[in-house]
N, C-alpha and C positions, 0 to 999 in steps of 0.2 A: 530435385528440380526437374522439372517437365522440358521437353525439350522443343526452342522455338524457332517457327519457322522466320527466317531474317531474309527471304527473299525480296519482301516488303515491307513495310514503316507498318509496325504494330501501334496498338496503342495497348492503354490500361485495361485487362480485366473489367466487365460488370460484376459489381458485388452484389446479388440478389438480396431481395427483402429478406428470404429464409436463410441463406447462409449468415446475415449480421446479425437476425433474432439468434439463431444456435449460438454465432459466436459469443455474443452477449450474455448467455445462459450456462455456458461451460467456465467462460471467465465468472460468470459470478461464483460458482460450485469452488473452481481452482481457488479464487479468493478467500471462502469463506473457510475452506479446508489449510490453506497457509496460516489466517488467523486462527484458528481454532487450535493450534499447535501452538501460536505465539501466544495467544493467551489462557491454554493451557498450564503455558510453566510459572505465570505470574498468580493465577489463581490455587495451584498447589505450590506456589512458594513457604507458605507457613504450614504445609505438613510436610515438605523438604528440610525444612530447619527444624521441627519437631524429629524426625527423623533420623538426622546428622549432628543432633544435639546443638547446634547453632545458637547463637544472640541474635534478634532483632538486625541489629548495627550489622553483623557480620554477614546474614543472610541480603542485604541490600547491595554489601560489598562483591558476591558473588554476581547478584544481579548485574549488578554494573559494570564488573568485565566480561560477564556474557555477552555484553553489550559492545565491547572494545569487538570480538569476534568479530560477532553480525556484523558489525560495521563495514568491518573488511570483506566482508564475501558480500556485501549488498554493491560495496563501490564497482567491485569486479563485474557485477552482473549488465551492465549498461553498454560497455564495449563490447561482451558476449555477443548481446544479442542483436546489436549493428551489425556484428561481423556475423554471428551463424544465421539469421531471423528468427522472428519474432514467434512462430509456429514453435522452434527448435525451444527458445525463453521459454513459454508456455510450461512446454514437457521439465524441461529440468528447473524449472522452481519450484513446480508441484512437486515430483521427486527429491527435490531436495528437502523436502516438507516430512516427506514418509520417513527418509533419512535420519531426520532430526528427531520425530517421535521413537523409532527403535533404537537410537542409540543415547537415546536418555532415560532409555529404563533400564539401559544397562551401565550406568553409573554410579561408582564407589565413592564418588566425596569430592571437594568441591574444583580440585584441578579437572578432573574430568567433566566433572558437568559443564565447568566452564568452556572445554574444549566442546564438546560433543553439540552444545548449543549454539555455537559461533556457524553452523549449519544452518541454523533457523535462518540465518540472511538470503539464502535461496529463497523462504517461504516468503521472509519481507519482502522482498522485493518482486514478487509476482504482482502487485500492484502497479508497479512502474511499467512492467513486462504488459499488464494488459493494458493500460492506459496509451502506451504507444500502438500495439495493435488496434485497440480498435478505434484509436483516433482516425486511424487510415482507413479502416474501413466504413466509419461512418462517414465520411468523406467521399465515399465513391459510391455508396449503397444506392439502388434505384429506391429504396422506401423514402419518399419525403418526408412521412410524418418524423422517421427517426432522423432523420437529415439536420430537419427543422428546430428537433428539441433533443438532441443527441445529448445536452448538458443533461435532464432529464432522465434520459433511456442510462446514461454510463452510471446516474448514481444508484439506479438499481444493482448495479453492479457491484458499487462501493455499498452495497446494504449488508454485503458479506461480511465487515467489520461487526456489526452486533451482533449478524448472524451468528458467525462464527465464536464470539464471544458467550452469547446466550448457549448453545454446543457446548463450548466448554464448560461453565457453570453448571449445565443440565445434567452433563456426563459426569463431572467428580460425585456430585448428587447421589447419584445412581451407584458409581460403584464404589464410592463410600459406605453407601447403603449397603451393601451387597459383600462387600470384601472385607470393612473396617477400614477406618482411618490411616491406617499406614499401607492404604495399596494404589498408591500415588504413581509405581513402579508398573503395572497392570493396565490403569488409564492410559500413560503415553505407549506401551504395547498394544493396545487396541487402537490407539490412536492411525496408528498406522495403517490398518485396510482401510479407511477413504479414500487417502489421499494416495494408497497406490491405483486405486481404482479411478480417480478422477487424472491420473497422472494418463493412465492407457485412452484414457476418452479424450484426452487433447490432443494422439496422435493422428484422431481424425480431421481436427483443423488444417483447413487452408491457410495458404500464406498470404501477408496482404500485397496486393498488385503493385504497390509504390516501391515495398522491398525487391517484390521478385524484379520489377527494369532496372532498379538500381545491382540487384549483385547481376543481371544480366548483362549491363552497359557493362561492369566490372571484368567479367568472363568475356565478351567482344576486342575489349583493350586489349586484353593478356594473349590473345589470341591474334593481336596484329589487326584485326578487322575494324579500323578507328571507322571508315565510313560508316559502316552498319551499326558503329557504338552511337555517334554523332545522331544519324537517323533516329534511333531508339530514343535517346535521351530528349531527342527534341521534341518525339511524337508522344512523348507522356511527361513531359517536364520535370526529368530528371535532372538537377542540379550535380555538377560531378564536382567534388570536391578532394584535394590530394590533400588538405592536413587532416591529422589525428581528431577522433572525434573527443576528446579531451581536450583538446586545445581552441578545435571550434567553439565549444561552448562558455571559452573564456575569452574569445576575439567578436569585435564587431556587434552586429543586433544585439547576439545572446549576451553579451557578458553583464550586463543590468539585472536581466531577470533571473541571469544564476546563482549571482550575491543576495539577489534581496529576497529570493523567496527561498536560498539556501539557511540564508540566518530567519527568515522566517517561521522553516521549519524546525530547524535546534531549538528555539524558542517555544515555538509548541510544543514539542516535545515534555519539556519540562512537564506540561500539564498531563499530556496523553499517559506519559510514565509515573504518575501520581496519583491520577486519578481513574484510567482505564489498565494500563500492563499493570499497575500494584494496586487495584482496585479494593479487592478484599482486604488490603492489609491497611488504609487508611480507612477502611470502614472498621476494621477490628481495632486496631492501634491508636485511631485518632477518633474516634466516635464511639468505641465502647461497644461496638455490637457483636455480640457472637456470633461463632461460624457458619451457627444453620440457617439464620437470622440472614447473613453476611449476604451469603447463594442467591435467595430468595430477592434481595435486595439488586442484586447486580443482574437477577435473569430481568426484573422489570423495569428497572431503566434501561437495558439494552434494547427491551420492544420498542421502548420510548425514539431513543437513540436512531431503529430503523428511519420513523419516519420522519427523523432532521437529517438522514442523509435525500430522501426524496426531496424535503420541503428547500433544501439548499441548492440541489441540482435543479427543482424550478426556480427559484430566483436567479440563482446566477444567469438562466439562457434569459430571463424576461429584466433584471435590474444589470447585467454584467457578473463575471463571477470574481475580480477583483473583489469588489464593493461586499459581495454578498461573503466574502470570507472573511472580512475585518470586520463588519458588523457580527458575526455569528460567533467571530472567538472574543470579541471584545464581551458579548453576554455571555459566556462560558466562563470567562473569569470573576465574571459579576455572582453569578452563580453558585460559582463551588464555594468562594468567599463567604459567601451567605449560609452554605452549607457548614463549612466550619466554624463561623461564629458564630452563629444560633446554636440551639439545644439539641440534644439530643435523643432526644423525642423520635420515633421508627419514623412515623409519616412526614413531619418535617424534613427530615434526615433523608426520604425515599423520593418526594420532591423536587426538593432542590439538586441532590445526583440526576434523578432523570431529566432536567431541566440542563443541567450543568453538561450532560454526556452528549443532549440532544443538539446543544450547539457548539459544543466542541469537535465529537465525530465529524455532524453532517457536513460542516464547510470542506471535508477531505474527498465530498464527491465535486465538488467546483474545483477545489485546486489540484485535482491528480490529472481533471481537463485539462485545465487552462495553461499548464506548465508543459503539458505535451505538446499544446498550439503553438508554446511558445520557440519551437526547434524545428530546423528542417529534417525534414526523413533520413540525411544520414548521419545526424547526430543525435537524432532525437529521443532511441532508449538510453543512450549514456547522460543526457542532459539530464531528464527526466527520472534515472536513476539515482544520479549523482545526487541531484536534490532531495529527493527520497533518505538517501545514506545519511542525512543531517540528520536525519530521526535520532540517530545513534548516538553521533556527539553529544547531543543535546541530551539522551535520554543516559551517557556517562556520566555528563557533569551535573543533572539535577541529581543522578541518582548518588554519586561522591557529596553534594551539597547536604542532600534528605541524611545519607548515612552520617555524616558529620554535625549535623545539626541533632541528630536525634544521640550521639553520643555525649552530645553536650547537654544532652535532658532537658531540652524545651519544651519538649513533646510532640510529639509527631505530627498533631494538628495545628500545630503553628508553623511548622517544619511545610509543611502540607499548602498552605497559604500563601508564605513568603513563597516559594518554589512550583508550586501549579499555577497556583492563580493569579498570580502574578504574570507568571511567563504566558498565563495566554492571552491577557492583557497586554501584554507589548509587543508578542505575536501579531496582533490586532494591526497595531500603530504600525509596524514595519511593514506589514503586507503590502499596506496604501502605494509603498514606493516601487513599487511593483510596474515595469511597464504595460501596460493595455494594451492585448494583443485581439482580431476580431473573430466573435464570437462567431460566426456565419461561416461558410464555407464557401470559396469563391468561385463563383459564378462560373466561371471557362475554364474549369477543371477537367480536363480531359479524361474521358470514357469511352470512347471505340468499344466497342464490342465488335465479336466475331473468333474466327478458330482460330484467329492469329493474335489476337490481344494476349498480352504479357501477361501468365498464371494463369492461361484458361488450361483447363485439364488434358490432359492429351486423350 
């Protein structure tokens, strides 16, 4: 941290038009390189079980306490990154990313994948990590156009989800081509220079100004200097709060929006883990299509995909982003549905997934916003984490549901139906309860500039 001059009442940092484009542009790379590792493991799921000689049943069971892991290191990452910042988040998610693709090529069977994987919760959660950043910073930015449509500008952000997804499909491609089928072990060892290199490019970021007065109001306390803490906090509206940011987000304002858009997200889940984490294996298992077939299939609904995270981030800033996430998952379940009860026909089949993916994904650029708005700055990556971390409940117990259903030989596409499309249908309905938080950024938001504003460089 820089060091500042407290002789006089600072204020916030200017966030220039070019430092929030970079920011925006590194977090989408960090993004896309996180999912590209997480759906990495679910698109070589069924040459891991070819592999390990695995069942079906058994390979979903692994999944699913991969999932118990993650869970636990996404929950951790929210308090992190209140207490370290948000800069600090950045680096060690991405890293945690790198982490997770080298040490899952170096696993023997399924205790260890299971362990090695419960890493990948750094990478999930670089989503939360950047949704709180650059909530703050679009918030202070001098560009108004990104000011104005910030919903907009962050879901390019979130486009890193197919991004990263089409990467992965594109990459087993390739060194499947190249290697043979069982060099599943290769992909996640390559997998690893991006994301160490997009891990070094985030140590260029800045921190956001609402962090640096709050851990500086923090460091003035501890130091006895309450006047100059008092001053700071007032000249940039830094709320000082003495409880735990886990407990803030269950007291007061927050505790509405962190139930309802908590079980909102366990609930989608179901679907995202049916239909995008074990993509290929409901295309192969429950639609009959082969492998090569399978790729091909999942690289062109995820272009689709890209442009329902756009088409979502504009509606939510122009209809609310409430609104526009219950509408967009209620037609995702209409969708897949439609998918699995028709034929099995390629182009039908290719369709209805890209239709199905395109509004399932895209409402995740409205709600990784809007869940951020919903928290003050010093609770706000554990709020927003925390919520995030439902992915995981949600994506244990559909996947314990899918495994159980499918050992009872319903067939996976009924299995698929009941448990995706289902849950993103009532994904849908839960969200509405959601309290509406405003979408604008207000007005007398404090900006001072000058060599003494809180984060300016030394």
């Amino acid at each position: 941290m820089t060091q500042q001059n407290t002789s006089r009442t600072p204020g916030l940092r200017r966030v220039t038009g070019k430092e929030t484009r970079r920011a925006s542009g590194i977090a989408f790379f960090a993004w896309t390189i996180a999912v590209y590792d997480f759906i990495l493991f679910g698109t070589l799921l069924p040459r891991i079980e070819e592999s390990f000689g695995w069942t079906t049943s058994h390979a979903l069971l692994v999944s699913t306490l991969v999932s118990v892991g993650t869970a636990i290191v996404v929950l951790l990452v929210g308090p992190m990154v209140d207490k370290l910042g948000r800069r600090k988040g950045m680096i060690i998610s991405v890293g945690g990313t790198a982490a997770s693709s080298a040490a899952t090529a170096a696993t023997f069977g399924a205790t260890s994948l299971i362990g090695v994987r419960a890493i990948s919760g750094l990478g999930l959660a670089e989503q939360s990590v950047n949704a709180t950043y650059l909530n703050e910073l679009y918030e202070l930015t001098e560009d108004e156009k990104i000011k104005k449509r910030r919903g907009f500008v962050y879901s390019m952000v979130q486009t890193g989800w197919p991004a990263g997804a089409l990467l992965a499909a594109g990459f087993v491609a390739v060194v499947t081509a190249i290697f043979g089928a069982d060099s599943w072990r290769i992909a996640f060892l390559l997998a690893t220079i991006p994301a160490v290199v997009v891990a070094l490019v985030c140590r260029t970021l800045k921190e956001s100004p609402q962090f640096e007065a709050q851990h500086t109001v923090k460091q003035l306390r501890k130091a006895g200097k309450h006047d100059e803490a008092e001053a700071l906090a007032a000249a940039t509206a830094t709320v000082e709060q003495t409880a735990a940011p886990f407990k803030r987000i269950f007291t007061g304002k927050h505790l509405r929006n962190t139930v309802i858009l908590s079980l909102a997200w366990l609930l989608n889940w179901f679907a995202i883990q049916t239909f995008s984490v074990l993509g290929t294996t409901v295309l192969e298992k429950g639609k009959g299509i082969d492998a090569s077939s399978t790729l091909i299939l999942v690289v062109l609904s995820n272009l689709v995909a890209v442009a329902g995270y756009l088409a979502h981030g504009w509606a939510g800033d122009r209809f609310g982003r409430r609104n526009t996430i219950a509408v967009g998952w209620l037609l995702a379940g209409v969708f897949f549905g439609a998918m699995l009860l028709g034929p099995s026909n390629q182009i039908y089949v290719l369709i209805t997934y890209m239709m199905g993916l395109f509004f399932l994904l895209g409402p995740y650029a409205a709600i990784m916003f809007f869940q951020a708005e919903c928290f003050d700055t010093d609770c706000r990556a554990t709020g927003s984490a925390f919520i995030g971390a439902m992915s995981q409940p949600g994506a244990i117990i559909s996947g314990f549901i899918l495994t159980g259903l499918t050992a009872a030989s319903i067939g996976y596409s009924t299995a698929a139906l009941w448990v995706g499309a289902l849950g993103a249908i009532v994904s849908a309905v839960v969200v509405l309860f959601a309290r509406k938080v405003a979408d604008t950024p207000p007005a007398d938001t404090p900006t001072t500039a000058g060599p003494n504003a809180v984060g300016a460089q030394a």
